[in-house]
N, C-alpha and C positions, 0 to 999 in steps of 0.2 A: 750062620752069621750071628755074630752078639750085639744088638745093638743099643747103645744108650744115646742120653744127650750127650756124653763125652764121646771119647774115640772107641768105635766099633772095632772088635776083631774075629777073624775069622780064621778057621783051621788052615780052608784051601780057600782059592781069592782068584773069581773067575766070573765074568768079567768084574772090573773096578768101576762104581760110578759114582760122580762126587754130587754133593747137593748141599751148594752152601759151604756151611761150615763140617759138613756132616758127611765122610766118605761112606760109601756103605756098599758093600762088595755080597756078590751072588753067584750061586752055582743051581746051571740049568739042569739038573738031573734026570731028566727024562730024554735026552738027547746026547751024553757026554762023549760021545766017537762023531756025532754028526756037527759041520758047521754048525753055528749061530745064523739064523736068516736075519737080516734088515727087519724085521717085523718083531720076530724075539728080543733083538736088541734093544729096540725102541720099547716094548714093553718090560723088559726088565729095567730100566732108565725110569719110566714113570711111577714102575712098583716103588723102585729107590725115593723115588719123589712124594710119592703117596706116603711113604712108612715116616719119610724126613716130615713131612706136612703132620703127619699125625704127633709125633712125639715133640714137634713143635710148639702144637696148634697153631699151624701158619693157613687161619680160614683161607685165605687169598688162594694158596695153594688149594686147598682142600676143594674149594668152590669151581675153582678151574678142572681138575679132575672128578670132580662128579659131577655127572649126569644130572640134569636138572629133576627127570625122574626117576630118580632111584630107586631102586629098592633094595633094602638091607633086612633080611632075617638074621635075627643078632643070636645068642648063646644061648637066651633063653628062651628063642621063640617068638619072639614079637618083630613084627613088620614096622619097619622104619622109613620113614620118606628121608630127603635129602635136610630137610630144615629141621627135621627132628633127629637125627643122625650129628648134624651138627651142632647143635642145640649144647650138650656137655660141654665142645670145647669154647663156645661164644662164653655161655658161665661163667667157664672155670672152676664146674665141677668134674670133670674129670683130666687130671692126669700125667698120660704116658709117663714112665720114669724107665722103663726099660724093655727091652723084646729080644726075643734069640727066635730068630726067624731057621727054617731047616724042613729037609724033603720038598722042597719047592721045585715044579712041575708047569711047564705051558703046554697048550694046546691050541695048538693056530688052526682055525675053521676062516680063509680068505680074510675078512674084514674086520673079523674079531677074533677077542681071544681069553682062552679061558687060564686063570692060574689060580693053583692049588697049592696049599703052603700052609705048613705045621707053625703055629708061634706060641712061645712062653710069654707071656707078659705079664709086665709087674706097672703098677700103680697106685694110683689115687682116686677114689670114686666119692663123692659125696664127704669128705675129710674121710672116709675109710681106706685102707692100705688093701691092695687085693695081689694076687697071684694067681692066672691061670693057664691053664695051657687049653689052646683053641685052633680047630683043622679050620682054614679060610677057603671060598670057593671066590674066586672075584671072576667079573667079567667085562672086559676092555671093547668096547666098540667103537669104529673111527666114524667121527662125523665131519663132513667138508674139511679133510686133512687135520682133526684132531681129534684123538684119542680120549675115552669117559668112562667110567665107570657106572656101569649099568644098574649092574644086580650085583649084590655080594650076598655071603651066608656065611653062619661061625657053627662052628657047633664044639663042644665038648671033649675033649680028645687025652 
């Protein structure tokens, strides 16, 4: 999937979820003969939520989907809590302007879940213009019927 602040487009468009102003469409790849479980669904709806939050900087959003303790090992190594994770977009120094998200993968273990996903991203970091491409490991855990983001990883790809 290609996604900007404008209108996202994708090759193949499986499932559709909207967020906002912002549709943004996914393909379960690791499952494609098998249903969607109620579980997959719901976390690809949040991934959309998470990816819209981010390119937004919609903190509210962001705040709600993470875990209060997070942990993020980012691209280059360093351990990030939730407030320091956020921290760029409260700024306003970094961002998002674009992402092509692809090879995206779930893995449901009961209560949690784990998703894997290749993204291009383009931006803005500190007034500097960036380009990278980066494999994500995130991790979705429900707590009293709501879904957070635990641990994520980036690495280099």
């Amino acid at each position: 999937c290609h996604l900007t602040g404008e209108e996202p487009t994708c090759p193949e468009q499986s499932p559709d979820v909207s967020c906002g102003n912002l549709k943004i469409n996914f393909i379960l790849l690791a499952a494609s003969n098998v249903k969607q479980t109620a579980m997959e669904s719901e976390i690809l709806k949040l991934e959309a939520q998470l990816i819209a939050a981010i390119l937004n900087s919609d903190l509210k959003v962001l705040d709600q989907l993470l875990h209060d303790e997070l942990i993020f090992v980012n691209h280059l190594g360093m351990v990030l809590s939730k407030k320091e994770d956020l921290a760029p977009h409260i700024s306003g120094d970094l961002k998002i302007t674009g992402l092509v998200a692809s090879d995206q993968q779930l893995h449901v273990f009961i209560d949690t879940c784990a998703v894997v996903v290749t993204k291009e991203i383009r931006g803005i970091y500190l007034n500097q213009p960036f380009e990278s491409r980066v494999k994500f490991t995130r991790v979705w855990k429900l707590f009293n019927g709501d879904w957070k983001v635990i641990t994520a990883s980036s690495v280099p790809c």
